[in-house]
Structure formats: structure tokens, C-alpha cells
Steps between C-alpha positions, in 0.01 A plus 500: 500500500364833418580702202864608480528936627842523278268512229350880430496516155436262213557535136220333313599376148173531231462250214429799208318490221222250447640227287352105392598311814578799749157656521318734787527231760842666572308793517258353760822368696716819534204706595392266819845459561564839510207563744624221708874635553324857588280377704815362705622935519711400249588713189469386193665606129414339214604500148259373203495638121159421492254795506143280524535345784378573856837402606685833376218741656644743717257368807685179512869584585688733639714584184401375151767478217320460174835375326634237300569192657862496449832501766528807367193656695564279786809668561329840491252416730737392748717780487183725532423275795764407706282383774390208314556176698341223284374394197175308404515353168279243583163708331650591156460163351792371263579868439593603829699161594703524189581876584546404837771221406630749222611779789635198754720410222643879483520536870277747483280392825813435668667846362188659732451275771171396386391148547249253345172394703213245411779259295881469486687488187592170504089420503506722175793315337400145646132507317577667197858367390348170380763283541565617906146422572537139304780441697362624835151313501701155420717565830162574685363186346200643341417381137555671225447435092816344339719845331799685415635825475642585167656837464614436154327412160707161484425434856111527474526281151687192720217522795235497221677114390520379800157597630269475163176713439274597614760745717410827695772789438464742771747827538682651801402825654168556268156606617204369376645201308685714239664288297378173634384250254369174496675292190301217355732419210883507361437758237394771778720467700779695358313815512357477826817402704653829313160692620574386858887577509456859349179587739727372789669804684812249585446295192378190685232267401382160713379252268267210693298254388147612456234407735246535244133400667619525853291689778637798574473671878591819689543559882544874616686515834610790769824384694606724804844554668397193754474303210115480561356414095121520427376353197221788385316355217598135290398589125435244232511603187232351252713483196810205540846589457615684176284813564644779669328505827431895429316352181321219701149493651587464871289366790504546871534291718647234291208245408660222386724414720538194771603629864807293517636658166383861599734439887752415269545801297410695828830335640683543168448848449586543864813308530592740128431824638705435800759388297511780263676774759412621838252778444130594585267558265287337255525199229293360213653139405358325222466065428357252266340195596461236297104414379534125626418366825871510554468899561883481428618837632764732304617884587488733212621851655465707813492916492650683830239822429155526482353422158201502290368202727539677793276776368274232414522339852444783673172548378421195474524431853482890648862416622723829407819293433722802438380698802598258674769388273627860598477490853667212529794637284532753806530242768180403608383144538155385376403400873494883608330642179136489485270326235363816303176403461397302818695743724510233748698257357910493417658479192643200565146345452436318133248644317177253465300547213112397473483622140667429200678738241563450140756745310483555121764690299379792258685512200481755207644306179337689275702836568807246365451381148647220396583389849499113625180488670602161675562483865819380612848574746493840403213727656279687255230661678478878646231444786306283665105453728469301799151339598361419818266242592337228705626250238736428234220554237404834631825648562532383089215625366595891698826433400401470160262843527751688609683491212321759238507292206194540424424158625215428777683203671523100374345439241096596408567851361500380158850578424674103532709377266254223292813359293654168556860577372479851630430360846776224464729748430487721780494264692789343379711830473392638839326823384416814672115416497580141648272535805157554243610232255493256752139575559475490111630176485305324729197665394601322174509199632876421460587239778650662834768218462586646181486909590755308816724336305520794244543754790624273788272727705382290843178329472349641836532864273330361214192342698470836617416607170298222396269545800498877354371417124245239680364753692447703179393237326219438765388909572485485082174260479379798739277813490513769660175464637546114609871550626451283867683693797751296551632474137558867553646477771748262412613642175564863711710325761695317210558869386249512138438879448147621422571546175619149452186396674291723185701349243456150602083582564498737204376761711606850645752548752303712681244239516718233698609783726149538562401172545817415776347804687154398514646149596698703766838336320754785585854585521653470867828665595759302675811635697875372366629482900765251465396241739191390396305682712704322799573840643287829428591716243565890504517555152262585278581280154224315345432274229137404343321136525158356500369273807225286546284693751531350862199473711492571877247316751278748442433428171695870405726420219767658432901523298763620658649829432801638624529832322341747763350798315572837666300814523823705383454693183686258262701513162566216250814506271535257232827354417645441203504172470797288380824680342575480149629735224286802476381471881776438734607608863444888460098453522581276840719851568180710476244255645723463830507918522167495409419266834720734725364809388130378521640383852609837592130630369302303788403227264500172593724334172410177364762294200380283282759361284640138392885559416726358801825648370353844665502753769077574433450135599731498810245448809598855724436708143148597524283410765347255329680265229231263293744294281298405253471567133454829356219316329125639476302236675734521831538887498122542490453250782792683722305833459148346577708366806684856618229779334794719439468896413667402167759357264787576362581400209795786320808354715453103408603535130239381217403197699321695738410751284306247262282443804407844526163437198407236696535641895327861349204245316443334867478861690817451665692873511827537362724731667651731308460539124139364358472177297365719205820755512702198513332324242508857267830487529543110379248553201685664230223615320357708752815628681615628140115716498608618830840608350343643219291704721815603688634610212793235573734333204487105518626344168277367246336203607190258381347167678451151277372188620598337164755439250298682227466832719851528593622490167254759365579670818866527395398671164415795694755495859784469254794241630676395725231419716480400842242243566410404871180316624325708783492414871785345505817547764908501356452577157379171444438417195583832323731526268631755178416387150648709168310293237146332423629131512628587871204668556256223408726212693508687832104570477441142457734373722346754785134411388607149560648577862253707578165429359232812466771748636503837371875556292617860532704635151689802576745733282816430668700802541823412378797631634293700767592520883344316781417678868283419714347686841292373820310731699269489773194698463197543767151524457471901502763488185810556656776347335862443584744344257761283731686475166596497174727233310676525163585114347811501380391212227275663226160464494354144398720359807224330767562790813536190710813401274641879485772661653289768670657875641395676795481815444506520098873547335393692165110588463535916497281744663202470254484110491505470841204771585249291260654217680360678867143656255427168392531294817314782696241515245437099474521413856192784577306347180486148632423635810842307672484436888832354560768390305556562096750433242524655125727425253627693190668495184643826405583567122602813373411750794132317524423314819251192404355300726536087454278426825420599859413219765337670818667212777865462613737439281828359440718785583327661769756289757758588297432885527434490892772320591733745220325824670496358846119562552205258606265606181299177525403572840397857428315338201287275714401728768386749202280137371375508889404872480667535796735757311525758174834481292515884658554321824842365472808690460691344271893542502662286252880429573729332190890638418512455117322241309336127574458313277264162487652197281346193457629161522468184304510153544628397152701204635225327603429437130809480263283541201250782529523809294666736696364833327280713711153677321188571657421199708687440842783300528673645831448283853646774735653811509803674709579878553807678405548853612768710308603861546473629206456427153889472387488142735666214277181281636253749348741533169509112457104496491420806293741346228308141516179638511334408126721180520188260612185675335325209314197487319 
């Protein structure tokens, strides 16, 4: 049946800001399923708070409400647009369904004649009203843990008698776990069933009886009007039950699985998504399976939308589940869509994969002192990396790259834990860093029953390991010199970096990477094509291996590569990595514009980036996608491969940005800005010479690299101080001090964190206001300022955590033209191609400046999307040189004021100081525009504004 012609224009519902456990996945999914439904000459309007995203740019619908995500604007919308005829809610995560349900229960799709596509509410109500879905899988006869829905304090208190502990409380209608707990004993069990009632919308809590240790698995399936299902991609998730699968290292395809268990769940999950409703669209269910041979079988939950799997799954198998998804929402069945990436296959074909993937969350604890660092039901982290390899070993060891903790992969970087107890412990209490101290513990020679039974990790995963620390073990009695060929060779394809290889040899890294090339050891590319190679792929996304070489009859030997180099002029733009506080989905915002505008330049684009949750790594982005870490070693390996013009590094946040010493050391351009303007700008003892020279205030600063210098340092800056180490992203680490004793304790607990970093001690200004301005500047000195924000919080708030004002609300005539001097003055002296934003504190009539980073920054989304103009592109094609800032003619558009707020994920840990200072805190943001400055919204914020300020 094709797609349904009553349909000709669909409301698309947005999941808004980025919060723990609803993260830029959504943002992926609304943006290809916004394509999709347009593609189909079908209009599309769309409504998302969320100014960072991709999703709310004015290219991808046809009308874009940047409003709250309440009935409220729902109702406007529809009134503004009576020709709406449905409603996806399907690509808003938990967010959009719960609006969704909210406005069925006020009539208000029926009030307009709008109605629901890609899931019914009864699907909605069904999966998330625990008790419903208990109810529902026992009449379908599929198994499910033994529980009960208490919707009372006295109720939950009787199921916990009759069950015992250990006992899983898990709330209705939450995202992300909130509120979900596992209790181990009595005395915690008061506070966490009255946790789980309160974070309940409908005050409803299922307590079951924990399936602590059990496997846990997740199938991703597309179901069509014909009731045709596909199962995309089975995912096993390396930690057992009791993690939040968000917070679990996941694998694909499952690995430890026997075929007559993995039909089963296929049927399972089959037999529940047909029985949820009568709808098209996709599915992500969720089981355990118990570790014995029994491979008892046991439903946990099943989501009607996509998710953060599905994200996941689509990259990991180049399958674009919520294109499709969409498309099928409309009518279509998955025998008359095509495969996107063979082009010659239907959708209705299961993806086959040849490779594995491994998924590791990114979390960012230390922005939330005091938290629990343990992993459990409720999901902690803000991001996460996907790797891609031939094996399970080397999709770990990228995997483990990708992350930017300063770690080099498993193990031989010299960073391990060495302590028994330590290692027992997180182990025990599944920690954050539970995929290295594995490694640590074996290389310690604790038993791999014992790291099971601790763990209840499977076996086959911890063999894996093993074999990794032998391997070590063995290149370690090794030189350089003496290393045999197929040592190396073996320890690439198992994923070691070359700087692992130097540690274990004690030599260079550049020495291994010369050695592998004189051995003619060398990265291959390899296409993601979704069948194996079955069918010919069209579509040019590649991941890295090594091969043994192959050798023809004719004694030619050779390894196989499938990425075909072009003679197009070509452009590389590194991602930025995975998301976490400090770097989130605005830098995927500018590297995606910075790909279309390079596009639109003649360039051949190449993306190189690692996070699957974005739009950069979707496959028709650039014209070439290498997911794979934004990690040296790979980076350098991709540019030997392509020979691009150049780099560009000022759109993927700091994580590209730190490559830029490195890329500028090996000759490699770097579009735009130079490494040594960008590296004036990060050294504060130069760029305050250059201000000096400028004749620009900055306030009184000094650098100490120890206890003793700070504190004579402090003698002379006078306090409070603000102390900050240098190169570092989010206000890490800094914080406001008023005395000596604070003074010396922050110092030593930064030395400790940080070891050799430079601190930086600066007068704070207290009681001084923040702004802050990005401009794009060319390489002949022209300069345009796309604008200027006043924080509403005083300065000493991280920018990232203030509530930021487009244009400024109070900074008079003579503020704001130092404001414009300055910027104009400091883009020209570090010679700025590109992007650049400065921030100031103003006290007293004096504009200082606090710092000026020549890339993209946070807000430069947030000011295109509130002035309706595409500054990043302009910005990139002035990095090309294919165009002077004199070239574009700018006409900002914005009625009254926007303002940026930022938006916290507090709940995710109870106990963490709440009180904002100068390091981040914020996950995501949302826009609010007001008319005018007598708006109760902008009253209620001015009046809060020094509530938070901490030291």
C-alpha cells in the first residue's frame, strides 16, 4: 500500500533541551525524519525549545516554532496552522510522547482534527503505565519478572514483604530511569519507594524482583501497515542487569547469545509489538536472559518511538531507522522503500553486519560534587562514542579512544589502577571507569572467575580481555627494533594505538608508526553497507582496520581498500567527539553547516567524528563519513589516505581544536585561523602582552604551578581570586576562593588532578556584569559582530550556565561601543579567519576582557537561529577564502528580546550542590523570546539572578 495522499502536512513534535537520558539522538531523529516527510511533498512544522540542534534550523522544515513544549504552544501552532493533518510524536523521545498524551487527554488533537501517526495512544499508555503492560504481556504469554504496581506508600511497603530484597523500583511515565532504584536492603527502602512515587507523573511505581546478574538484550524493529516487522540490529549489552542500558557498554550484534534463544526474543518482541496497538513505525524492546545454560528468557520493557538505541543502530548498521521509521508512519510499506545505502535493495531486507560495534557512555561526574558515582537504574551519563571494527577487541580499544579522557585505550598508558581494594571496589560498585579496571584487574592477576563472579560479566567478554593483556604482555619483552611483523600486526587489528605500542617498547610513538609503514602495516577503510557486502554499496561510510596483505598468482600482494580517493579538491572537518557538559550538540550544529557550506564551495567534504547520537555522523552528511575516533593516530592516517587542501579545526569544539599543535607540527594546513593565533589566544600570558599592547583592560592576573606561588601571588592580586588551570573546556576545574586556606586546598587539589598544568589566579571582579560577543572576521580584517549578549547572572556564573540576552537589556551607549572596539581590535590582532568569541566583565563603566577563544562557540546556534541567519555558513566559506565578511549582506530579524537559559539535570543526583560558579553545570539549553523587558518570564529571572553564585 502506498503512502496515504490525505496526509499534506505533519506536525513534528521535538524533544527540547538536552537533558541526562534524552540527549541529541532525538536531534538526529527529527531531522531525518523531517527530510523524509518532505521528501514525500509533504510540509512539515515543527516545534522544539531547543536552539543547538540541527533539528530547529530553518533548512529543515517548513515552519519552525522555537517554543516551549507545552499544550499551550501546541494549541497555537494549530490555530496558526489549520491545515495540519497529523502529528508525529514518535522523534521527541519521552518529551514529545508525554506532550503528545498530555493534549489527547484535553481533546486538543481531536478539537483540530489532527491525528496521531507512527504509534496510537493506547501503544503510549500500554508500555509506559506499568501495570497495563504487566498485565498485557501475561495474556500474550510472554515472561515477565514477578511485580506489582503500588500507587501508594503502604502499597509499595506490602509488595516489598511479600517479594524480599534485592527488589527493583521502577516509576511510570519517567525518562531515563528517573527515579528507578535498585534496593538491596530494608533500611533503603523507605526513601527510595518515596523517590519513585514523587518522580512518577501519575504517582505509580512497579516494584519486581531484581534480576541482578542477568544478560541483558535489545532488538530494534520497523513494523509497517502490512504488519511486515524487521528486526534492524540485536544489541547485547556488556554490563548484566542493574545498569541502565544508557549507562552500559553495548555490543552489536549480540555475542553471546545461542541462535535458538536469539529466534526467541526475535518472536517475542514481535508477537509484543503487534500486540501493543495497530500502528507503523518503529520499536526498541528490551530482555534479560539468564547467565545459565537455561538462557531463561524474561521481558523488561518495550518503547513505541525511536530511542537512544535506535540512534545507535542506525549507525551501527547504516540502517536510517527513523527515515524509514517516518515513511512508514505515512503509509508506506518496507517492501516499496529502498535500502539507503545499497540502492538496490528494500527496506524490508535485515541489515547484516560483518563488523562489530562497541558503545561506551561519557560521563562528566566531576562537574557534580558529591554525586554517587556508581552505575545503576538511573542513567548518569551526558554522551556517548561508538567504535567500529573487525572484532570485538578493536571496536573496544576505538571505543575506548574516542572518549577524550586522556586515556590511549586498555590498559599500557601508564595510567591503571595498581591497588587491590581500589580495583575490588569498582568493580564491585559498578563504576564509571569499569571498562579499564577490568584490564587493571587482570593485569593484576586477580582470577577471571573472580572479576565474573564480582561483576557477573560473561566469560566470552572477559577472555577477550585476557587475550588483550597477553598480547601486551608479549609486545613488552619487545624492542622496537626486534618487533617481528606479525606481532604488529596483530596488536593493530586487536585495536593497540601507537602510543600504547611506545609505552609498552619504551619508545616513541612516532617510531612504531614508522616501523608499521616500513613493514607496509596500514590502516584500510571498510564500507558499513548493511549486507555484508552481499549487495554493492552506494554510500560512502567507512571505518578503519588492518589486514594481512593478500597475494595474487602473480606474486603482487596486496590489502584491500575500499575507500576510492578522488581527484576533487577535498575538505576535512573534525567532529567533536562525544557530548558532555562544556561540549554538547551546538559544535555538531556548526560542524554539519560547516560540511554544507564547504559543499556549496566545490569542495569535496569529508567527517570524521565518533559520536552516534549525531547528524555529522549520519552517512548522506558529507561526502565522506570516517567514523572513527577524533583521535591523532587515525586522523593522521585518514589525511595521508585523502591529501586534503586542509583542516578544520574552529567548528569541532576543543577536541578538535587540541589537534590543531599537532596537525600544524605535521604540515597539515588548517583552514581558517592559525594554530599559533589559536594557541595566543589559549596562553594567558601572551594574549594579556597582546592586550597590553592593545591598550585593552583584562583584570589582574598571575600564573603558579605551585602552592607556594599562588599564595604569594595572592599578596599582590588581592582576593577573591579566581583560579582556573589553562586549556581546559567548561570551567573545569575553576573555581572562586576569598581566603588563603581555600586558596591553598584548591591549588593542591588541581595540582593533584592535573599534574604540571599551569593554574591561572585572577582578581575576580565582584559584582561586575558578564557579556559576551562572536564575530566573524576574514583574513583582510573585516569584522562583523553577529552579536552581543548580556548574562543576566553576574559575573563568576560559567557563560555555559548563564541566562544569556540577545541583544543586551542594560549596557548603555559607552559600554557597548568598547564592547564593538575591543572585539574589532582582538579579532584583527590574532589575525582571526573564521569564527571568534570574547567575553567580558564590565565594572563600573570599564569593559575587561576575561578571555577570547577564536573557534565556534556555544552561542553562536543560539544567535542564528534568534536572528534567523546562517552565520556559520558565512563563517566557513570566509575559512575557505571563497568569501570576505564584506560579501554577505547581513539582515538580522528578532521582535524584542531572546534570551538563552540553560538547563540542568539535578535529579539525576539528589545530593550535589546545586549552586552555580565558574565551572559548568548546565547539559542543554532552550530559547525563550519575550517582547519586551516588562515580560513576567524575564522579571522572574532578573530577580533570581545572584541566587546560585557559589564560590
Amino acid at each position: 500500500m502506498p503512502k496515504d495522499t490525505s496526509i499534506k502536512s505533519v506536525l513534528i513534535i521535538g524533544s527540547g533541551p538536552i537533558v541526562i537520558g534524552q540527549a541529541c539522538e532525538f536531534d538526529y531523529a527529527g531531522s531525518q525524519s523531517a527530510r523524509s516527510i518532505r521528501e514525500e511533498g509533504i510540509e512539515v512544522i515543527l516545534i522544539n525549545s531547543n536552539p543547538a540542534t540541527i533539528m530547529t534550523d530553518p533548512s529543515m522544515a517548513d515552519h519552525i516554532y522555537l517554543k516551549p513544549l507545552t499544550t499551550k504552544s501546541i494549541i497555537e501552532i494549530l490555530k496558526e496552522h489549520p491545515q495540519i493533518d497529523a502529528v508525529l510524536p514518535t522523534m521527541g523521545g519521552q518529551t514529545a510522547l508525554n506532550l503528545c498524551l498530555e493534549a489527547e487527554e484535553k481533546g486538543i488533537w481531536q478539537d483540530f482534527g489532527v491525528r496521531l501517526i507512527g504509534v496510537d495512544v493506547n501503544a503510549i499508555n500500554i508500555t509506559e503505565d506499568r501495570e497495563q503492560f504487566k498485565q498485557l504481556l501475561e495474556r500474550i504469554n510472554v515472561p515477565t519478572a514477578p511485580a506489582k504496581t503500588a500507587t501508594s506508600y503502604l502499597e509499595g511497603k506490602e509488595i516489598a514483604q511479600e517479594f524480599g530484597f534485592p527488589l527493583v523500583i521502577r516509576p511510570s511515565f519517567t525518562l531515563g530511569g528517573t527515579g528507578a532504584a535498585v534496593v538491596y536492603k530494608k533500611e533503603d527502602f523507605d526513601e527510595l519507594l518515596t523517590r519513585g512515587l514523587e518522580a512518577s507523573p501519575i504517582h505509580e511505581v512497579l516494584i519486581d524482583k531484581a534480576l541482578m546478574g542477568w544478560k541483558e538484550y535489545e532488538l530494534e524493529l520497523l513494523r509497517d501497515k502490512n504488519d511486515n516487522v524487521v528486526i534492524i540490529c540485536s544489541i547485547e549489552n556488556m554490563d548484566p542487569m542493574g545498569i541502565h542500558t544508557g549507562d552500559s557498554i553495548t555490543v552489536a550484534p549480540a555475542m553471546t547469545l545461542s541462535d535458538t534463544t536469539f529466534q526467541k526474543l526475535r518472536d517475542y518482541a514481535i508477537l509484543m509489538m503487534r500486540s501493543i496497538g495497530n500502528f507503523a513505525g518503529g520499536c526498541n524492546v528490551q530482555f534479560a536472559v539468564s547467565p545459565d545454560e537455561k538462557e531463561d528468557i524474561v521481558a523488561i520493557e518495550i518503547n513505541p518511538r525511536v530511542s537512544r538505541s535506535s540512534a545507535l543502530a542506525s549507525k551501527a548498521t547504516g540502517y536510517p531507522i527513523a527515515k524509514i521509521a517516518s515513511k512508514l508512519a505515512l503509509g508506506y510499506n518496507l517492501d516499496e522503500l529502498q535500502n539507503q545505502i545499497t540502492k538496490s535493495t528494500s527496506a524490508l531486507f535485515e541489515p547484516t553486519l560483518d563488523y562489530v560495534i562497541v558503545k561506551i557512555p561519557r560521563w562528566n561526574f566531576d562537574k557534580f560534587e558529591g554525586s554517587d558515582r556508581t552505575l545503576g537504574l538511573q542513567m548518569k551519563s551526558v554522551g556517548e562514542v561508538m567504535g567500529i571494527g573487525r572484532s570485538f577487541q578493536e571496536a573496544l580499544h576505538k571505543a575506548t579512544q574516542s572518549l577524550e579522557i586522556k586515556r590511549n585505550g586498555l590498559g599500557a598508558d601508564g595510567k591503571g589502577y595498581k591497588n587491590y581494594e581500589q580495583i575490588i571496589e569498582k568493580l564491585t560498585y559498578a563504576s564509571w571507569d569499569r571498562v579499564f579496571v577490568i584490564y587493571d584487574a587482570i593485569a593484576m592477576g586477580i582470577p577471571l572467575s573472580t572479576i565474573h563472579e564480582i561483576t557477573r560479566i560473561d566469560m566470552w567478554f572477559l577472555k577477550q580481555y585476557e587475550e588483550l593483556y597477553t598480547l601486551e604482555k608479549e609486545i613488552s619483552n619487545y624492542k622496537v627494533s626486534n618487533l617481528p611483523k606479525e606481532l604488529l600486526l596483530e596488536a593493530k587489528q586487536k585495536g593497540f594505538a601507537d602510543r600504547q605500542l611506545a609505552h609498552m617498547m619504551s619508545c616513541l610513538e612516532s617510531e612504531v608508526h614508522t616501523l608499521r609503514t616500513d613493514m607496509n602495516i596500514n590502516r584500510v577503510f571498510k564500507l558499513v553497507d548493511t549486507c555484508a557486502a552481499e549487495f554493492k554499496a552506494q554510500t560512502p561510510y567507512y571505518y578503519s582496520t588492518f589486514e594481512a596483505e593478500i597475494e595474487k598468482a602473480n606474486g603482487e600482494r596486496f590489502v584491500d581498500n575500499e575507500s576510492i580517493v578522488t581527484d576533487k579538491k577535498k575538505v576535512i572537518v573534525l567532529g567533536s567527539g562525544p557530548n558532555r557538559i562544556g561540549q554538547g550538540i551546538e559544535f555538531d550544529y556548526s560542524c554539519v553547516h560547516g560540511v554544507l557550506a564547504a559543499k556549496e564551495c566545490g569542495y569535496e567534504t569529508i567527517m570524521i567524528n565518533c559520536n552516534p547520537e549525531t547528524v555529522s555522523t549520519d552517512f548522506d552528511t558529507a561526502d565522506k563519513l570516517y567514523f572513527e575516533p577524533v583521535f591523532w593516530e587515525h586522523i593522521y592516517d585518514i589525511i595521508q589516505h585523502e591529501k586534503p587542501e586542509g583542516v578544520i579545526v574552529q567548528l569541532g569544539g576543543q577536541t578538535a581544536l587540541k589537534l590543531a599543535e599537532k596537525l600544524s607540527k605535521y604540515g597539515v594546513k588548517i583552514i581558517g585561523t592559525s594554530f599559533d593565533a589559536l594557541d595566543l589566544a589559549e596562553d594567558r600570558g601572551r594574549f594579556s602582552d597582546l592586550l597590553t599592547e592593545l591598550n585593552i583592560p583584562f583584570p589582574r592576573f598571575g600564573i603558579a604551578e605551585t602552592a607556594d606561588e599562588a599564595s604569594k601571588l595572592a599578596d599582590t592580586l588581592d582576593f577573591p581570586l579566581l583560579i582556573r588551570p589553562s586549556y581546559v573546556l567548561g570551567g573545569q576545574g575553576m573555581k572562586i576562593v576569598i581566603n588563603k586556606k581555600e586558596l591553598e586546598e584548591h591549588v593542591i587539589d588541581l595540582l593533584k588532578a592535573i599534574p604540571g598544568n599551569k593554574l591561572l589566579l585572577d582578581h575576580y571582579l565582584a559584582g561586575a556584569i558578564e557579556a559576551e560577543a562572536d564575530a566573524i572576521c576574514d583574513a583582510d580584517g573585516n569584522v562583523y559582530i553577529i552579536g552581543i549578549m548580556e548574562h543576566i547572572e553576574p559575573c563568576g556564573v560559567h557563560s555555559g550556565d548563564s541566562n544569556a540576552t540577545l541583544p543586551p537589556f542594560n549596557l548603555g551607549e559607552f559600554v557597548m561601543q568598547q564592547i564593538k572596539d575591543h572585539t574589532h581590535k582582538i579579532a584583527r590582532a590574532l589575525k582571526t579567519v573564521g569564527l571568534i568569541n570574547i567575553q567580558f566583565a564590565i565594572k563600573d563603566d570599564t569593559v575587561y576582557i576575561i578571555e577570547a577563544n577564536p573557534r565556534a562557540s556555544r552561542t553562536v546556534p543560539f544567535i542564528a537561529k534568534a536572528y534567523g541567519e546562517p552565520y556559520v555558513n558565512y563563517a566557513t566559506k570566509v575559512m575557505l577564502g571563497h568569501n570576505k565578511v564584506t560579501d554577505f549582506d547581513f539582515n538580522p530579524q528578532l521582535k524584542g528580546y531572546a534570551i538563552k537559559q540553560p538547563v540542568f539535570s539535578f535529579s539525576k543526583f539528589p545530593n550535589v550542590n546545586k549552586a552555580l560558579g565558574p565551572e559548568m553545570k548546565s547539559t542543554g539549553e532552550s530559547i525563550l523570546f519575550i517582547d519586551d523587558l516588562k515580560d513576567d518570564q524575564f522579571y522572574e529571572l532578573y530577580s533570581r539572578r545572584k541566587m546560585y553564585l557559589s564560590k
